[in-house]
PDB file as gemmi writes it, atoms N, CA and C in Angstrom:
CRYST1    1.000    1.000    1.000  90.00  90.00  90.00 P 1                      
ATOM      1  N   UNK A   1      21.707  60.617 -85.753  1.00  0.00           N  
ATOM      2  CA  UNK A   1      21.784  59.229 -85.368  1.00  0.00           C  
ATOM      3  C   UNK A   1      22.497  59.149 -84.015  1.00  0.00           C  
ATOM      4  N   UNK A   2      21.942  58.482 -83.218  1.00  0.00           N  
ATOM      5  CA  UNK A   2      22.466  58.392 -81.718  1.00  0.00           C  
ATOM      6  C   UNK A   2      22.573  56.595 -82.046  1.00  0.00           C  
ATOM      7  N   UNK A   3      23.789  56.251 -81.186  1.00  0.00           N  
ATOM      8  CA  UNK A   3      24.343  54.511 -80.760  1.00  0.00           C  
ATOM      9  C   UNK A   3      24.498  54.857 -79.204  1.00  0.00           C  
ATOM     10  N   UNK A   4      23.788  54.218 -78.474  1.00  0.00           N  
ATOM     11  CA  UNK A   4      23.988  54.045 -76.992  1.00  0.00           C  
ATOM     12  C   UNK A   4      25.501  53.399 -76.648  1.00  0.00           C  
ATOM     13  N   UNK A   5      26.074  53.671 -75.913  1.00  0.00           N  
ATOM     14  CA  UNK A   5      27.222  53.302 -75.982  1.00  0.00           C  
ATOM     15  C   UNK A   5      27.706  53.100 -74.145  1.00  0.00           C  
ATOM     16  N   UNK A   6      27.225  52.545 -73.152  1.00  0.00           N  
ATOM     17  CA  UNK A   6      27.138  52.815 -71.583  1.00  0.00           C  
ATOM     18  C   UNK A   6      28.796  52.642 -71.269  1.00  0.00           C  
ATOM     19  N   UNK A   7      29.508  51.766 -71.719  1.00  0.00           N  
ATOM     20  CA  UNK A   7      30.724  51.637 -71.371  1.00  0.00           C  
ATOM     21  C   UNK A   7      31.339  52.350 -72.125  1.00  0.00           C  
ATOM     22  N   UNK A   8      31.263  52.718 -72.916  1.00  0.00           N  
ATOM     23  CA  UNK A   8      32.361  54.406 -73.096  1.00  0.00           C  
ATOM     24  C   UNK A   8      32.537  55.436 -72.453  1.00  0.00           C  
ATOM     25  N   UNK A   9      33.172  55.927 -71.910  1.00  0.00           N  
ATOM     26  CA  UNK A   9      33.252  56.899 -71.070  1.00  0.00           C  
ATOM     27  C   UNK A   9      33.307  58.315 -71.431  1.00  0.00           C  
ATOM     28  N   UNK A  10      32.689  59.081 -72.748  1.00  0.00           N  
ATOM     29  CA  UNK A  10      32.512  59.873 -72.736  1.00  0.00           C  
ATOM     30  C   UNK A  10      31.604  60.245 -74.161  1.00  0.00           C  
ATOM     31  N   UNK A  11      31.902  60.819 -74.818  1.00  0.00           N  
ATOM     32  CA  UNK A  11      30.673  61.181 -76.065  1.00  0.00           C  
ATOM     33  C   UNK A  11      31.713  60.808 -77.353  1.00  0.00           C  
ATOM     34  N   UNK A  12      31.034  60.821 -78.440  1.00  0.00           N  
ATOM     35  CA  UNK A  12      32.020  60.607 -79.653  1.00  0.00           C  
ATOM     36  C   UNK A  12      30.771  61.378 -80.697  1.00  0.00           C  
ATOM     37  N   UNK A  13      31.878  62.631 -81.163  1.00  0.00           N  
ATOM     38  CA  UNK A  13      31.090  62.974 -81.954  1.00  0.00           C  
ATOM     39  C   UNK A  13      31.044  62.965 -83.810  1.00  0.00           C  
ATOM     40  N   UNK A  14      30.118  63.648 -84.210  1.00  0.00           N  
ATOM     41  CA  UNK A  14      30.389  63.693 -85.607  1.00  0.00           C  
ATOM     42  C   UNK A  14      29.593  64.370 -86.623  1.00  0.00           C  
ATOM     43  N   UNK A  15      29.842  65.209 -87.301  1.00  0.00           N  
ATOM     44  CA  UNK A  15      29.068  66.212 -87.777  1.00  0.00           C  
ATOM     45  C   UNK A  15      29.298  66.005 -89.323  1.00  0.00           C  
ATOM     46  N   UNK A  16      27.799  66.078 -89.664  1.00  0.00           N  
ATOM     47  CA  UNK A  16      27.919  66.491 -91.374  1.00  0.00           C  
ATOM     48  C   UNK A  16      27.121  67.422 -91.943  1.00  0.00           C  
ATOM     49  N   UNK A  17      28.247  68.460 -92.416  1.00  0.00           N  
ATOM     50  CA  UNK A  17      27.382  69.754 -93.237  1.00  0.00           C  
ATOM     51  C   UNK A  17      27.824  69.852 -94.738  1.00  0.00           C  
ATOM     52  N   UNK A  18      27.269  69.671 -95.634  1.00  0.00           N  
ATOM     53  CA  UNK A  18      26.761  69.710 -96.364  1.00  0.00           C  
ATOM     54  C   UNK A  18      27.492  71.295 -96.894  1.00  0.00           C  
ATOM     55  N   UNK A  19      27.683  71.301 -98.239  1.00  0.00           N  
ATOM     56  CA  UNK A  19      28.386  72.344 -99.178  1.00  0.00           C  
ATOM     57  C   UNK A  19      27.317  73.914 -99.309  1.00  0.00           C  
ATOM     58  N   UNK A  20      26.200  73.183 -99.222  1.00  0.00           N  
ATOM     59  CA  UNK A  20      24.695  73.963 -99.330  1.00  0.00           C  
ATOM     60  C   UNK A  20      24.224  74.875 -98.152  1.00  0.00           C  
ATOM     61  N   UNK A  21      24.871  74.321 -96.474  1.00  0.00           N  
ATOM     62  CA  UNK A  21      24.467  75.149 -95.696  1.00  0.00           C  
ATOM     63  C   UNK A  21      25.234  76.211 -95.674  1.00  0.00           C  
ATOM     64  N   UNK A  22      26.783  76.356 -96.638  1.00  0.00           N  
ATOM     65  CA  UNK A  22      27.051  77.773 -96.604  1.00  0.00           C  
ATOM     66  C   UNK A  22      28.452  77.233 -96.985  1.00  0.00           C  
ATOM     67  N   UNK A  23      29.441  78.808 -96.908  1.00  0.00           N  
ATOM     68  CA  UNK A  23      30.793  78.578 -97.445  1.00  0.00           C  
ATOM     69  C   UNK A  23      31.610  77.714 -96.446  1.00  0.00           C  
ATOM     70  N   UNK A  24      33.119  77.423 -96.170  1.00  0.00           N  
ATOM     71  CA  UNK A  24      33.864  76.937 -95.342  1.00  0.00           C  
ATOM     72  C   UNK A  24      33.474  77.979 -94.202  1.00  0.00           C  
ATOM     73  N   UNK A  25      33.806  78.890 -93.825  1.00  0.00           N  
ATOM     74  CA  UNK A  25      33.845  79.861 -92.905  1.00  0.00           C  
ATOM     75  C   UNK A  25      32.423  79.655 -92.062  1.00  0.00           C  
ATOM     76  N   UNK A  26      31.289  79.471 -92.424  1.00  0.00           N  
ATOM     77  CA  UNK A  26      30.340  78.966 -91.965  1.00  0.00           C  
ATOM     78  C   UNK A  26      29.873  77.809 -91.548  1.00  0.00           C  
ATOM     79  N   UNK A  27      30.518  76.812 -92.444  1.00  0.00           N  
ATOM     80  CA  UNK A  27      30.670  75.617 -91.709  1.00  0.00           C  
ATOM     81  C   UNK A  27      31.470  75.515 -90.542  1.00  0.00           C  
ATOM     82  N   UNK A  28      32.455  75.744 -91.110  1.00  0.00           N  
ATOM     83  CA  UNK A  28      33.239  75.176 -89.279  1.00  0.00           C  
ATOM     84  C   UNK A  28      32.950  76.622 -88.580  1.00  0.00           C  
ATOM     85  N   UNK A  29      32.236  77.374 -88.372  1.00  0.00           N  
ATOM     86  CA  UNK A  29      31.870  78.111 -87.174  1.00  0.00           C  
ATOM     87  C   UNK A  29      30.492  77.289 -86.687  1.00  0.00           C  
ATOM     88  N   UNK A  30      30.119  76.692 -87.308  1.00  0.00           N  
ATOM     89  CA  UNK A  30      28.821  75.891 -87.057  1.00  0.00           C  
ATOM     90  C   UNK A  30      29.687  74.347 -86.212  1.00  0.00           C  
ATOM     91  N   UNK A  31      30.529  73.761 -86.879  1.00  0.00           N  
ATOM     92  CA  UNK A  31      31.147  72.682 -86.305  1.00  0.00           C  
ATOM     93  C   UNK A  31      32.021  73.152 -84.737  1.00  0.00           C  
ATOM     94  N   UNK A  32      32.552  74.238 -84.711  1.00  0.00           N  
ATOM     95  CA  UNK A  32      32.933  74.765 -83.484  1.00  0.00           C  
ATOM     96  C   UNK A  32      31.919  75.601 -82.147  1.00  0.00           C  
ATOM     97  N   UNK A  33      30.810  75.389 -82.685  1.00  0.00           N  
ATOM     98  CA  UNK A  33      29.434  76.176 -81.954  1.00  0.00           C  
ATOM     99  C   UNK A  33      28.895  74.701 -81.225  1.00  0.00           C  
ATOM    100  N   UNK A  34      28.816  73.759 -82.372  1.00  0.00           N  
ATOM    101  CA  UNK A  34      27.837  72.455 -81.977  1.00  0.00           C  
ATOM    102  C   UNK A  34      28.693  71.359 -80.924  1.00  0.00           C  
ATOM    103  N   UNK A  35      30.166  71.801 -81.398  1.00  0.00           N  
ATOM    104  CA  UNK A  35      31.308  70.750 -80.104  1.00  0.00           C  
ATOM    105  C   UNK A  35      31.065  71.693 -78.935  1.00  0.00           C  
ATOM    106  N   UNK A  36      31.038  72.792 -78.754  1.00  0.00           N  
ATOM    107  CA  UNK A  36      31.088  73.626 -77.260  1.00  0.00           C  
ATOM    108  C   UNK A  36      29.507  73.315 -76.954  1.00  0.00           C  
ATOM    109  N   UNK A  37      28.378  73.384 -77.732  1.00  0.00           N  
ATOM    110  CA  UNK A  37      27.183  72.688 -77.048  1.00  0.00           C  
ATOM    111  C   UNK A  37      27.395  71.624 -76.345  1.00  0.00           C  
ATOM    112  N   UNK A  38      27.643  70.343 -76.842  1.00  0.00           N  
ATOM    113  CA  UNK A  38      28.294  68.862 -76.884  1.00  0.00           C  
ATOM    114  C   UNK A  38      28.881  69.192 -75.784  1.00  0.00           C  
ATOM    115  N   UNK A  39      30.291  69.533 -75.563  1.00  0.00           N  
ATOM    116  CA  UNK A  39      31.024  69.900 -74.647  1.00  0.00           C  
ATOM    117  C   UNK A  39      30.610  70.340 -73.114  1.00  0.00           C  
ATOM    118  N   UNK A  40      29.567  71.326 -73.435  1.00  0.00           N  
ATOM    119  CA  UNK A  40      28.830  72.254 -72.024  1.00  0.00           C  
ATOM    120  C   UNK A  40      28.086  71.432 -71.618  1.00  0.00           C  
ATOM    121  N   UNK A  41      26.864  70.349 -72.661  1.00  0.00           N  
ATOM    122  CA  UNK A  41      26.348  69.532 -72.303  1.00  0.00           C  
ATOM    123  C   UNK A  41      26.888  68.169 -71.632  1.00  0.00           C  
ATOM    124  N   UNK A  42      28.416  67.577 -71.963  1.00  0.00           N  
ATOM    125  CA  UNK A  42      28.220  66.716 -71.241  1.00  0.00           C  
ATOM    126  C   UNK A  42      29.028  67.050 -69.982  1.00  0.00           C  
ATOM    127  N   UNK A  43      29.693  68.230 -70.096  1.00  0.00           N  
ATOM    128  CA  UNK A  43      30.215  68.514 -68.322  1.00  0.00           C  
ATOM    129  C   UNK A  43      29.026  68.881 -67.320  1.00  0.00           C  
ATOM    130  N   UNK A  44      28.083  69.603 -67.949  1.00  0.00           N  
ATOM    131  CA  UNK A  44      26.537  69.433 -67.224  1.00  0.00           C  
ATOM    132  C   UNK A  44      26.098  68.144 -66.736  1.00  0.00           C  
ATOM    133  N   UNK A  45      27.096  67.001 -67.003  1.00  0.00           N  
ATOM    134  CA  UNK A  45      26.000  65.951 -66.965  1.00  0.00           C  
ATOM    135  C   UNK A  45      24.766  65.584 -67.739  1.00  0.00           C  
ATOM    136  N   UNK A  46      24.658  66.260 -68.639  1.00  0.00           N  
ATOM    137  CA  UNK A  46      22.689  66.188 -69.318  1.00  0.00           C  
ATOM    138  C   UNK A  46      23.184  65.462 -70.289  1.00  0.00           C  
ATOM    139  N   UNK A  47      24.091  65.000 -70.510  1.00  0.00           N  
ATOM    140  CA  UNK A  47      24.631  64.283 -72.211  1.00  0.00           C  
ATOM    141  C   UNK A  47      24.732  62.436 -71.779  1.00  0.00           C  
ATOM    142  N   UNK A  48      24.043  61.603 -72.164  1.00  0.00           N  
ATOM    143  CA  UNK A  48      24.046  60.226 -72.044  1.00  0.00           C  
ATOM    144  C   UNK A  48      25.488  59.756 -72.901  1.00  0.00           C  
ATOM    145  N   UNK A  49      26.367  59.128 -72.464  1.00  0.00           N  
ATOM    146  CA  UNK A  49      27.507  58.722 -73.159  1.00  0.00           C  
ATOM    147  C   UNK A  49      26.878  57.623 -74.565  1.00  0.00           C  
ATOM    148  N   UNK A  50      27.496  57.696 -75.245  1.00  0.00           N  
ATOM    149  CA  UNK A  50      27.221  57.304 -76.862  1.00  0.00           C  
ATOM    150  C   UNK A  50      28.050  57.880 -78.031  1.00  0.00           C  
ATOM    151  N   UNK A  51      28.074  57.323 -78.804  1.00  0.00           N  
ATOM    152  CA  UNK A  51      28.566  57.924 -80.242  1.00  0.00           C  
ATOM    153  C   UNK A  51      26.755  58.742 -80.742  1.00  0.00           C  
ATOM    154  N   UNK A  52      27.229  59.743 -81.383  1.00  0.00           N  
ATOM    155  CA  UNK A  52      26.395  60.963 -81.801  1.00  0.00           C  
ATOM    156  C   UNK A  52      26.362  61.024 -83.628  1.00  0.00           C  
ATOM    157  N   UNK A  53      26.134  61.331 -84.440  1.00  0.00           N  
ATOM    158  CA  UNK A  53      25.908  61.843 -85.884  1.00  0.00           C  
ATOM    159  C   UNK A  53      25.008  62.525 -85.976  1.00  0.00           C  
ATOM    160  N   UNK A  54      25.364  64.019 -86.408  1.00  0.00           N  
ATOM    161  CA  UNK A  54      24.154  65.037 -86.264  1.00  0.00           C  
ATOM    162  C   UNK A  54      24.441  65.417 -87.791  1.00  0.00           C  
ATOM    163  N   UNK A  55      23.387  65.762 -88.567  1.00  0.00           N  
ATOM    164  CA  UNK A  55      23.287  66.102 -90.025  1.00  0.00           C  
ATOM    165  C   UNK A  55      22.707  67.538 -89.995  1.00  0.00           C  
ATOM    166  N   UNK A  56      23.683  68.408 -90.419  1.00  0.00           N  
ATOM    167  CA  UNK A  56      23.237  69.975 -90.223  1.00  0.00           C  
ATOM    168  C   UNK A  56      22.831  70.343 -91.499  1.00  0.00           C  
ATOM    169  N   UNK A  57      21.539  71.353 -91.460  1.00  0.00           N  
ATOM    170  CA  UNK A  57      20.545  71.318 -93.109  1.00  0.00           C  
ATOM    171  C   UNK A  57      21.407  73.234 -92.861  1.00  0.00           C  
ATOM    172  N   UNK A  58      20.867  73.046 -94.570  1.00  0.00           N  
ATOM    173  CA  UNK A  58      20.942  74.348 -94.649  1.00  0.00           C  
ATOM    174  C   UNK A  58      20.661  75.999 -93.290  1.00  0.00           C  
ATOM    175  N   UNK A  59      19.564  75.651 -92.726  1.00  0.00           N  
ATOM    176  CA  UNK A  59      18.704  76.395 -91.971  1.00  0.00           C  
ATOM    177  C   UNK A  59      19.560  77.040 -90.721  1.00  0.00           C  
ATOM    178  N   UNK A  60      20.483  75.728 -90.459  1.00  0.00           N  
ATOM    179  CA  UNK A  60      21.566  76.391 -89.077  1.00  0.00           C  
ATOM    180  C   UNK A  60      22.339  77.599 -89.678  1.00  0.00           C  
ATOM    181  N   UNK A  61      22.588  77.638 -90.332  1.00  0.00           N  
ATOM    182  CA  UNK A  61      23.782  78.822 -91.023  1.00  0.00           C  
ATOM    183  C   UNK A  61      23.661  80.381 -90.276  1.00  0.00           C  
ATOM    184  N   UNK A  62      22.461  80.461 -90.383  1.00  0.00           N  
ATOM    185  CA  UNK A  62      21.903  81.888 -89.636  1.00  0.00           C  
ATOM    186  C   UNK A  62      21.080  81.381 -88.084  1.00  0.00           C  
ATOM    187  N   UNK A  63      21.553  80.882 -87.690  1.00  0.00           N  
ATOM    188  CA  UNK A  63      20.972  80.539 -85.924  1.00  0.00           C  
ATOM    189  C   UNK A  63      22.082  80.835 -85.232  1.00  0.00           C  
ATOM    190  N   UNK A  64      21.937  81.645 -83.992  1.00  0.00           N  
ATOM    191  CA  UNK A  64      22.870  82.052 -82.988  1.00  0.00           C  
ATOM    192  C   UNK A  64      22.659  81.210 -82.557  1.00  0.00           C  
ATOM    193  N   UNK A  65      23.945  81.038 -81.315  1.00  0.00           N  
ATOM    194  CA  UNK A  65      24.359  80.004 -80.432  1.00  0.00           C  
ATOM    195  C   UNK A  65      23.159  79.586 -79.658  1.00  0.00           C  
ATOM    196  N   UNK A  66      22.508  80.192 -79.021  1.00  0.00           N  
ATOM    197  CA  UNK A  66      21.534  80.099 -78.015  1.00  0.00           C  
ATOM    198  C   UNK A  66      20.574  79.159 -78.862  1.00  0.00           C  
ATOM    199  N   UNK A  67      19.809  79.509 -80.330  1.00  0.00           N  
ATOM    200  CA  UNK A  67      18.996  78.613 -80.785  1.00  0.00           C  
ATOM    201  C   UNK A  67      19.526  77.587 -81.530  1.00  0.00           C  
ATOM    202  N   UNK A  68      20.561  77.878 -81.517  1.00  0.00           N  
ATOM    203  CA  UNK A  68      21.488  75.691 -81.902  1.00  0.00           C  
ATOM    204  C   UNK A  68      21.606  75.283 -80.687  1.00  0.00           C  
ATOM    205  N   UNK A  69      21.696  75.933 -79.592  1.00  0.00           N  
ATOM    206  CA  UNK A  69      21.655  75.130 -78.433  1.00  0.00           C  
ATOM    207  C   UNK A  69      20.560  74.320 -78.128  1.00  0.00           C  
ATOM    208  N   UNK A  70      19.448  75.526 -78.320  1.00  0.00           N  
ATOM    209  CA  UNK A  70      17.778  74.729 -77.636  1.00  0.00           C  
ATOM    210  C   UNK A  70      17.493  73.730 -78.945  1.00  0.00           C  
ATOM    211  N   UNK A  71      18.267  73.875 -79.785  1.00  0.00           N  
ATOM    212  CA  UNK A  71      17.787  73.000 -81.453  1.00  0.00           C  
ATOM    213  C   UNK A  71      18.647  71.322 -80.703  1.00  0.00           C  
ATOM    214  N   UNK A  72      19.667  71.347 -80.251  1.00  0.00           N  
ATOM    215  CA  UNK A  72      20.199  70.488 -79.805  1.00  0.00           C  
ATOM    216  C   UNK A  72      19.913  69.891 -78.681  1.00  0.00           C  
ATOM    217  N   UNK A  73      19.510  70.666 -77.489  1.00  0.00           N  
ATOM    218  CA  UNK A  73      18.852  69.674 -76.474  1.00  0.00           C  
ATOM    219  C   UNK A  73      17.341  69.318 -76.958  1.00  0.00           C  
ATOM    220  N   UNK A  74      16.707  70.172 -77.775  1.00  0.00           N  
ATOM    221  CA  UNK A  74      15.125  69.351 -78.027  1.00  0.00           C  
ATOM    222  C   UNK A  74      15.507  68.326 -79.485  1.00  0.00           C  
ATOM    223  N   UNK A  75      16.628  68.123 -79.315  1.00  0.00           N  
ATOM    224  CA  UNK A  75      16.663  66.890 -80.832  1.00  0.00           C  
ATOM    225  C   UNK A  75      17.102  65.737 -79.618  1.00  0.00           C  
ATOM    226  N   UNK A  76      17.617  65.878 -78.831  1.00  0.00           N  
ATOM    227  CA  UNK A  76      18.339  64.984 -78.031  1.00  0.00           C  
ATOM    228  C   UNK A  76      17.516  64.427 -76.762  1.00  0.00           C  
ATOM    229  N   UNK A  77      16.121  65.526 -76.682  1.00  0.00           N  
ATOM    230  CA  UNK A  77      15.031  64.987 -75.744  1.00  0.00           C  
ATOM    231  C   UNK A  77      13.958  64.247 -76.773  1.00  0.00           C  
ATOM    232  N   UNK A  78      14.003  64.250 -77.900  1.00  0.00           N  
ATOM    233  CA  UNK A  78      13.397  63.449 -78.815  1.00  0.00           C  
ATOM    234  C   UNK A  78      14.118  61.796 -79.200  1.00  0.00           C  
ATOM    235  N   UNK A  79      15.035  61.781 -78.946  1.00  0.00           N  
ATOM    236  CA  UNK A  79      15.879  60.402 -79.043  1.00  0.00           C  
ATOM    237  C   UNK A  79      15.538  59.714 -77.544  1.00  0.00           C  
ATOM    238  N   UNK A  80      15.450  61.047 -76.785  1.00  0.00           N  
ATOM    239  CA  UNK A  80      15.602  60.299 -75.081  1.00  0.00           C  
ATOM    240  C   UNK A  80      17.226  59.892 -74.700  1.00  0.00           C  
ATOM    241  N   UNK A  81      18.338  60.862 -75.280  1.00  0.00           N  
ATOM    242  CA  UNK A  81      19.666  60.803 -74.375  1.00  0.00           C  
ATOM    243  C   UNK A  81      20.165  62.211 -73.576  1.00  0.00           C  
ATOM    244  N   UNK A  82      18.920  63.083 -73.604  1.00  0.00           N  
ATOM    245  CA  UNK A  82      19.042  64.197 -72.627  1.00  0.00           C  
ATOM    246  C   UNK A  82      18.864  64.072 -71.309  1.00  0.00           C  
ATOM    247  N   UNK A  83      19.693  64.372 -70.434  1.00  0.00           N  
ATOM    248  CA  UNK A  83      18.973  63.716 -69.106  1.00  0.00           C  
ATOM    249  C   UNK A  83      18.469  64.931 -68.172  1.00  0.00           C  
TER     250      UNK A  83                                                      
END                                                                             
């Protein structure tokens, strides 16, 4: 879920994973992978300011950084807040 947000001045994020995509240890290596995306993306500039809610399925658990990355800019060129 993306909220356009133009007068905020930076991103607001928020993540929900689910008990199913794996143990604690996997979750928050997944929650600390998807803020440094977030992060790289909006010092790039490519990140439209807004509040964010991303719902992580089972399937991320085993994706390296590189393909949660491209999983995250082609979810975010599908909303249209990639720039």
């Amino acid at each position: 879920m993306v909220r356009p947000d133009p007068d905020r001045p930076g991103v607001a994020l928020a993540f929900s994973l689910p008990r199913r995509v794996g143990g604690a240890v996997i979750r928050n290596r997944l929650r600390r992978q998807l803020r440094e995306i977030f992060r790289s993306l909006e010092r790039e500039r490519e990140l439209a300011p807004g509040d964010y809610l991303l719902l992580v399925g089972p399937g991320a658990a085993g994706a390296s950084f590189d393909s949660l990355r491209g999983w995250v800019i082609e979810l975010l060129d599908s909303v249209g807040r990639h720039r």
